[in-house]
C-alpha positions, 0 to 999 in steps of 0.5 A: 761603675765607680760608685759600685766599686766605692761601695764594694769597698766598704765590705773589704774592712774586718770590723769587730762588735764588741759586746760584754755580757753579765748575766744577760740570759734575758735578753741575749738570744736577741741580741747575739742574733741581732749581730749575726743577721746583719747584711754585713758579713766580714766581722769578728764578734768579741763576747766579752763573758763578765763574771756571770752567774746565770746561763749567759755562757751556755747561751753563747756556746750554743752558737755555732758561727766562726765569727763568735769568740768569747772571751772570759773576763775573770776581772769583773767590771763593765769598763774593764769588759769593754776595754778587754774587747777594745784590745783584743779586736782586729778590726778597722772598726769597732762596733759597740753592742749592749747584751739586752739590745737589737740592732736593725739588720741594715745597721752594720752596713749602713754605719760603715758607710756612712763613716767611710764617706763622711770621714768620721771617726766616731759614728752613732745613729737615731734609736728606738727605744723598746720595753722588754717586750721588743715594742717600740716606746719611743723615738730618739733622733740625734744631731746629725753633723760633727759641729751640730754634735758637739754644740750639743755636748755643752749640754747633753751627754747623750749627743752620741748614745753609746750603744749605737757607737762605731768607732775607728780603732785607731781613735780609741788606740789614741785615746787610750780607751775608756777610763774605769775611773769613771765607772758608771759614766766611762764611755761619756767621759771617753766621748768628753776626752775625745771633744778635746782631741780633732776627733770628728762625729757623725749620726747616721740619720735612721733609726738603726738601734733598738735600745732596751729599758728595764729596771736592770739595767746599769744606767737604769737609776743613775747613781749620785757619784755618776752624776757629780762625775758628769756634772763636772766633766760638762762644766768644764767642758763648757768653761773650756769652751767658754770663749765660743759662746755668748754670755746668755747661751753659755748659762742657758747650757748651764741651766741644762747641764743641771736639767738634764742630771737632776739638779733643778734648783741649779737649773732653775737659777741659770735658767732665770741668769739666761733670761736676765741675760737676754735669752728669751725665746721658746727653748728658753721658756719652756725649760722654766715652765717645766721647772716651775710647774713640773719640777718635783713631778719629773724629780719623781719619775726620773728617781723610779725611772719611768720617763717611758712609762706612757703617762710621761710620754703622752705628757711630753707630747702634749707639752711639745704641742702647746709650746709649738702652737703658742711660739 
């Protein structure tokens, strides 16, 4: 009986889906229904309308569920869309959701759950990556608990994909939003900000996301400035956090810190310093062999953005499978 009335009581909160639409048309129908077929029923939809010049508007008007509010941001900009949905939500919660997207119909609830009990503030989840055909390419688990997450985050940005982010409204009223400063990494330097700050992480372990790659898209081919900005919002976070870690982790994280942006000479270097060090096992090898042997291959395929096009998969898979057998 108990344990009925705790889980009753996650479906008393409003939460708000904030999702910024600029000329979505493709995809959006997807998305919008995603959202409003959810198992979870007590939500407001903010769309946040970005200085689109296709059907996107008329796409959304065509809806016709009270829980839908578009909203006309006349000052365009993706961050400026975000925070706009930030400031105007009412609810507890607020789940982030892109235009070309697919949530799982279990997502809301199963995210709301997990953040009421586990008492995080800021909660994502595994993804499945599609094409845009809808059909699953690849499959991204997540670290699960808040220590495992941010050990990540001395190296990959991507311990919390951002579009599968539920986030206590209080935390982001805290942390004064996302910063367009940092436009187009905001939502990595908001994460950054928060690491800083007593804010606890979480991933839900099962794959309640779908996120769409194709050639559109913003992150699609990162810019130079984003990676330069990215670059050195994890170094320092990582010289912040220098005294946590031992001297051959802490330039092995470097090595991937510049993996993992495109700068692989500077990855190469640290890699090699990790091993002088002292850092020798698997993860470590590994890393220098795809250095040296795949170095200007993978410079290639991150450039046209094809790490899922199925050559790079299968090629992953391999890799994975002789470094398993011979470590």
């Amino acid at each position: 009986m108990e344990s009925t009335e705790k889980k009753n009581n996650f479906f008393d909160s409003l939460v708000s889906v904030v999702m910024p639409v600029h000329n979505g048309e493709k995809f959006l129908r997807e998305a919008i229904e995603s959202v409003l077929n959810q198992t979870y029923k007590n939500f407001e939809f903010l769309i946040i309308e970005n200085c689109s010049t296709d059907s996107s508007v008329e796409i959304i008007k065509s809806y016709n569920d009270s829980r839908i509010s578009l909203i006309i941001e006349e000052d365009c900009g993706q961050v400026r869309a975000y925070n706009r949905g930030f400031k105007e939500a009412k609810g507890e919660y607020i789940f982030i959701h892109d235009q070309d997207d697919i949530s799982h119909f279990e997502r809301f609830e199963k995210q709301i759950e997990y953040i009421t009990k586990n008492k995080v503030d800021i909660c994502g989840s595994f993804v499945s990556i599609i094409n845009i055909n809808g059909c699953i390419i690849d499959l991204q688990s997540k670290s699960e608990k808040d220590e495992e997450i941010k050990k990540e985050f001395f190296y990959k940005a991507s311990a919390m994909h951002n579009s599968t982010v539920l986030i206590k409204r209080d935390t982001l009223i805290k942390l004064k939003f996302w910063d367009s400063n940092y436009f187009p990494i905001a939502d990595s330097e908001f994460y950054y900000r928060a690491l800083l700050t007593n804010v606890k992480f979480g991933n839900v372990p099962e794959y309640l996301y779908y996120y769409r790659i194709h050639k559109s898209q913003i992150t699609a081919n990162p810019t130079k400035r984003g990676k330069t900005l990215l670059v050195n919002l994890q170094l320092n976070y990582l010289l912040q956090n220098r005294n946590m870690i031992i001297l051959k982790d802490y330039y092995f994280f470097k090595s991937l810190i510049f993996y993992y942006t495109d700068y692989l000479v500077c990855s190469l270097f640290y890699n090699i310093i990790s091993i002088l060090s002292g850092k020798f096992d698997k993860n470590n090898i590994r890393y220098f062999t795809i250095l040296i042997l795949f170095g200007f291959p993978l410079k290639i395929f991150r450039k046209y953005n094809l790490l899922y096009s199925s050559i790079f998969l299968k090629t992953k898979t391999y890799l994975d499978k002789i470094f398993e057998l011979v470590y």
